[in-house]
C-alpha positions in Angstrom: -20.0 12.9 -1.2 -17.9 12.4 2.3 -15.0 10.8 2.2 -13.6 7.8 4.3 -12.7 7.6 7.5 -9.4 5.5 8.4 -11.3 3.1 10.4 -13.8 2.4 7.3 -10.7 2.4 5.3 -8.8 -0.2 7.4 -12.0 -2.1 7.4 -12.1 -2.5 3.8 -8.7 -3.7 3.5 -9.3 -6.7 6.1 -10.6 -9.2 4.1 -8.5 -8.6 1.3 -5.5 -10.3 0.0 -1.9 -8.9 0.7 -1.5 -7.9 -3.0 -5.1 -6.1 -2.8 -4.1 -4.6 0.2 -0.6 -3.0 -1.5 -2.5 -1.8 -4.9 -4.8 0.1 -2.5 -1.9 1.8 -0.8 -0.5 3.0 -3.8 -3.7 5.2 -4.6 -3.3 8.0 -1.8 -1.7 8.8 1.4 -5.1 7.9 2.7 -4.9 4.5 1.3 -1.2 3.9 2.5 -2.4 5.6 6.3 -4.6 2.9 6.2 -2.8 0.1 5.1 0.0 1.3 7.5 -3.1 0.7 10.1 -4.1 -2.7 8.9 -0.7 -4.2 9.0 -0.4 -2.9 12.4 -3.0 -5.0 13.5 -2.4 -8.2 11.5 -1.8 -11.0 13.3 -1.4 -13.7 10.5 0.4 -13.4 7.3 1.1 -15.6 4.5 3.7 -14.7 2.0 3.9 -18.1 0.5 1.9 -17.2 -2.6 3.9 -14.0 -3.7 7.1 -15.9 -2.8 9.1 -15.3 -5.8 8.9 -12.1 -5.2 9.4 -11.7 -1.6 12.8 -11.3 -0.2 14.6 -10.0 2.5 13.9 -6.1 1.9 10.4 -7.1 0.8 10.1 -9.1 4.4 11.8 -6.3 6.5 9.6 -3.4 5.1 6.6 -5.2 5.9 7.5 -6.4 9.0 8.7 -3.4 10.6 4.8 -2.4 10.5 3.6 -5.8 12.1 3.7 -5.7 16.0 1.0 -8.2 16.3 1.6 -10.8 13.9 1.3 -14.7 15.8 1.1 -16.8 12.4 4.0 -16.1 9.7 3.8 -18.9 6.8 7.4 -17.4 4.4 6.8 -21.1 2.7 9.5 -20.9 -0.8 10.3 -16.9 0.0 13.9 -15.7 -1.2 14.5 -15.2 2.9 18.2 -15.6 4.3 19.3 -15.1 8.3 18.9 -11.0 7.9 15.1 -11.5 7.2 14.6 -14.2 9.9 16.2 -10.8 12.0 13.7 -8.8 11.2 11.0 -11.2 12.3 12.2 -9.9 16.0 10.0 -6.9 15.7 7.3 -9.7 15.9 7.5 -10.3 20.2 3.6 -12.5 19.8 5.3 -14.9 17.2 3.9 -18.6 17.8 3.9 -20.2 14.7 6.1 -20.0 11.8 6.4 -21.7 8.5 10.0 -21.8 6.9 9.8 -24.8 4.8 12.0 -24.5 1.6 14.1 -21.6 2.7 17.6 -23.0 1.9 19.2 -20.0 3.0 18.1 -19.7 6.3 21.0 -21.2 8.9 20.9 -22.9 12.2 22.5 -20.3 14.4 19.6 -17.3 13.0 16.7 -19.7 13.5 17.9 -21.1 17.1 18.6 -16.9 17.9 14.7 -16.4 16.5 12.9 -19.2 18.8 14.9 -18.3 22.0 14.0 -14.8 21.4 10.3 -15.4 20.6 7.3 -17.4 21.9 7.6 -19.4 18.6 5.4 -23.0 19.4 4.8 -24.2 16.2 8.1 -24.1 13.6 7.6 -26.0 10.0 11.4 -26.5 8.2 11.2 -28.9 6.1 13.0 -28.4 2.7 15.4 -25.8 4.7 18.3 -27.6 3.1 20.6 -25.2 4.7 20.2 -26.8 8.3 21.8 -29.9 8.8 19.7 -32.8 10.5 21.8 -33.3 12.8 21.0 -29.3 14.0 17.1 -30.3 13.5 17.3 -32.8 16.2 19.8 -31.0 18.6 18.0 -27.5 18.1 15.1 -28.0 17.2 14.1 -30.9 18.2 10.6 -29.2 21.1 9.0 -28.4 17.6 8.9 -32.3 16.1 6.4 -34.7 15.1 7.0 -37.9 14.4 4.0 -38.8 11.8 3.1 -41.9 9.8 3.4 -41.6 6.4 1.5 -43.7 4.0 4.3 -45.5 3.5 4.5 -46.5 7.0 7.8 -44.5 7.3 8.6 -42.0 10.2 8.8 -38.3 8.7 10.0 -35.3 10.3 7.7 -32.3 10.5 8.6 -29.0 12.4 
């Protein structure tokens, strides 16, 4: 029987889930080569559903593999200002979600977008950044939407 190549390797782990992806790694140094690979090429990652467990060292050992990520969703992760650092490996960043990060601040965020390509920023529940700094600093990456109420709502 012949073994796998990286490329078939890599290919297998592309339409898997993140958490199917890291099992696989952990099997051999073939496995981990090629998830190595596949995070190298990622261009959108959602860590949203593993977000209890995903904090700042979970965020900077995953980024420091991802040069081509454009789409970051970090939606209810354990993420303060020294993960939002790390995203600066990221230099094809367009869109990020950060909603319900309460430890993220102002100053890190505004230090992120001027440093990235970021188009598209989602902050809502980042109870750490006043409104007042929403407007002011953020203010390129709002849309003012209807609610169902008929009320204005902010959305990043």
């Amino acid at each position: 029987m012949q073994a796998l190549t990286l490329k078939a390797r890599v290919d297998l782990l592309r339409p898997l889930p993140l958490g199917s992806a890291a099992r696989l790694a952990c099997l051999s140094t073939s496995w981990r080569k090629a998830a190595v690979e596949w995070l190298q090429r990622l261009q959108q990652l959602s860590l949203a559903p593993y977000s209890q467990r995903v904090d700042d060292d979970a965020l900077l050992a995953l980024v420091r593999h991802c040069v081509c990520l454009q789409e970051v969703n970090l939606c209810g992760c354990c993420i303060t200002d020294r993960g939002l650092q790390g995203l600066l490996r990221c230099g094809k960043l367009s869109s990020l979600n950060l909603s319900c990060l309460p430890r993220i601040s102002a100053d890190a965020l505004e230090e992120l977008c001027a440093q990235l390509p970021v188009q598209w920023l989602e902050l809502s529940g980042c109870t750490g950044i006043r409104e007042v700094d929403l407007v002011r600093r953020f203010g390129r990456f709002m849309d003012l939407d209807e609610d169902e109420d008929g009320l204005n709502k902010v959305q990043g």
